[in-house]
N, C-alpha and C positions, 0 to 999 in steps of 0.2 A: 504494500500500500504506500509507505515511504517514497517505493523507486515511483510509481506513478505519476505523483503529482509533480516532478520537476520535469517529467518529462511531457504530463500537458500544458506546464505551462510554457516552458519552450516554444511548444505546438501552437500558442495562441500567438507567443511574440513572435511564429515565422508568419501565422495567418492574418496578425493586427498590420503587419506591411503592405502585405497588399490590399486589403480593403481600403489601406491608408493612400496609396496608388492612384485610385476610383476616389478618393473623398474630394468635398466641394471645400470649399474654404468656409471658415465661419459662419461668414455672410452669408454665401449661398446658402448653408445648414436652418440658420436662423430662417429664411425666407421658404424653405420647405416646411416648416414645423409653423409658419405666419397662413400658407394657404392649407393646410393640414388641419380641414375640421376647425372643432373644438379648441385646442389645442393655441390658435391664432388671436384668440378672443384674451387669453392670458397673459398677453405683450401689453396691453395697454393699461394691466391692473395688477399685474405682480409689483414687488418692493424690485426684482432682481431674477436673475439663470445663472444657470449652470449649463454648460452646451457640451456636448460630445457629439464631434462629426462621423466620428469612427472608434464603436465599441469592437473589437473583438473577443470571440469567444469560441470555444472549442471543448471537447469533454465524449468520452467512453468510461461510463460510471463515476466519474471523479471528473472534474472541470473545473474548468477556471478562464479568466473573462476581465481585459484591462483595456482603458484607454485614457487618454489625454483631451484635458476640457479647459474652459476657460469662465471664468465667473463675472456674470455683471451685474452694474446697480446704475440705473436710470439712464440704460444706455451704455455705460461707460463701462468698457475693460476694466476691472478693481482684483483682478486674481487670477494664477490661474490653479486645474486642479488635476485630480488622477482619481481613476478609478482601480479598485481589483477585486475581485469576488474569487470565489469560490463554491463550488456545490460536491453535493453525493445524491447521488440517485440515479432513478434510469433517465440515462440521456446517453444520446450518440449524433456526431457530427459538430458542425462548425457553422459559425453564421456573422454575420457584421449588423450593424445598425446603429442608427443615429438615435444621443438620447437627450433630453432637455428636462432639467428641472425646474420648476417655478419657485420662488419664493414671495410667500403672500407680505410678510410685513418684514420689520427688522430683525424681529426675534426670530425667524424660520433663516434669516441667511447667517443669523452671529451663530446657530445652532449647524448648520452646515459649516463654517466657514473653523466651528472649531476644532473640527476633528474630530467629534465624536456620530458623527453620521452615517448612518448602516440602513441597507434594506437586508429584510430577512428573505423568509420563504418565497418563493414563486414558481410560477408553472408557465410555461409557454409552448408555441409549435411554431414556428417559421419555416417556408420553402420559399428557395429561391428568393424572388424580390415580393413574392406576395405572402401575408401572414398575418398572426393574430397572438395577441399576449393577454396575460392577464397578472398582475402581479400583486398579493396583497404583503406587508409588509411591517416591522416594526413601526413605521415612519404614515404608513398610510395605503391605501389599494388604487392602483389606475390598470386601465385596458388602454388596448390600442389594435388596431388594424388596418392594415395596409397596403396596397395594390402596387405599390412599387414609390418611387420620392415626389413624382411629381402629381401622385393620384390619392395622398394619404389621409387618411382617418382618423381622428382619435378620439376619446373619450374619457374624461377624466373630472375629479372636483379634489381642492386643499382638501386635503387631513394632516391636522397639526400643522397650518401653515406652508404645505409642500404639496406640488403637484409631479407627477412624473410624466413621459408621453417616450416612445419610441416609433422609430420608423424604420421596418426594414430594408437594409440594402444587398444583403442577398445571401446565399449560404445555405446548406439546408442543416435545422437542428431541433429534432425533436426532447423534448424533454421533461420530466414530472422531479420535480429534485427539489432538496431544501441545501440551503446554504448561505450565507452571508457578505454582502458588499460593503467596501469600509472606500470612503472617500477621504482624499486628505485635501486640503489647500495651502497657498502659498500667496496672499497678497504683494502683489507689486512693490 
């Protein structure tokens, strides 16, 4: 079990490059997650995000799942951050996607921002560019689904000041697993 997990996470830092290959820039990120549903209506009323243009992830019973993000508050670049999870359960394959947090007031980003922020359990299925999640969570529960970046879905409300939304960018990975995401930040 040991040998396992350094060797999937290897597997995600060879698979987070190229997803990262295919990623849009910020902006463009932010501007799919803007026509994206639901999900658009939260730019103009969050305190702040969190953006990841490109999550990868990968897993055979054991997984794990990092990317690099960028945090903002009224617009403005103020941080940036890292993701990395981990799970156990059944799952197999690999997959990319874009992820965006919201933050409702100041208390939801000083709570992000200090490192002590984790999603727990969740469940998803993604193929290819089309897919569907659902993820409930220490922090809060959001879904999302969607038909590829420029055709996305989402659906989502704060809990405890935080919203989640993802958008798949392609891979296939099915999966039923618990496990835990720990975010870290670095303001400017």
């Amino acid at each position: 079990m040991r040998r396992v997990l350094p060797i999937l996470m290897v597997f995600v830092f060879l698979v987070a490059p190229v997803g990262t290959a295919f990623a849009d820039s910020y902006a463009d990120t932010v501007k799919v997650f803007k026509n994206a549903g639901e999900s658009g209506g939260f730019f103009d009323k969050a305190y702040g995000y969190a953006i990841f243009p490109t999550v990868g992830k990968g897993g055979f019973v054991l997984g794990a799942a990092g990317g690099e993000g960028r945090a903002y508050v009224g617009g403005r670049h103020v941080g940036n951050t890292q993701m990395a999870q981990v799970t156990i359960g059944l799952q197999a394959g690999a997959q990319a996607y874009s992820l965006i947090i919201f933050f409702e007031d100041a208390r939801a980003f000083r709570e992000f921002s200090s490192g002590s922020f984790e999603f727990g359990a969740q469940a998803s299925a993604v193929a290819i560019t089309a897919g569907a999640s659902a993820q409930a969570s220490t922090t809060g529960n959001s879904a999302g689904a969607s038909g590829g970046r420029n055709d996305a879905t989402t659906v989502g409300n704060y809990h405890k000041g935080m919203a989640a939304f993802t958008v798949a960018k392609g891979g296939l990975m099915y999966e039923a697993s618990i496990g835990g995401a720990k975010f870290t930040y670095e303001p400017l």
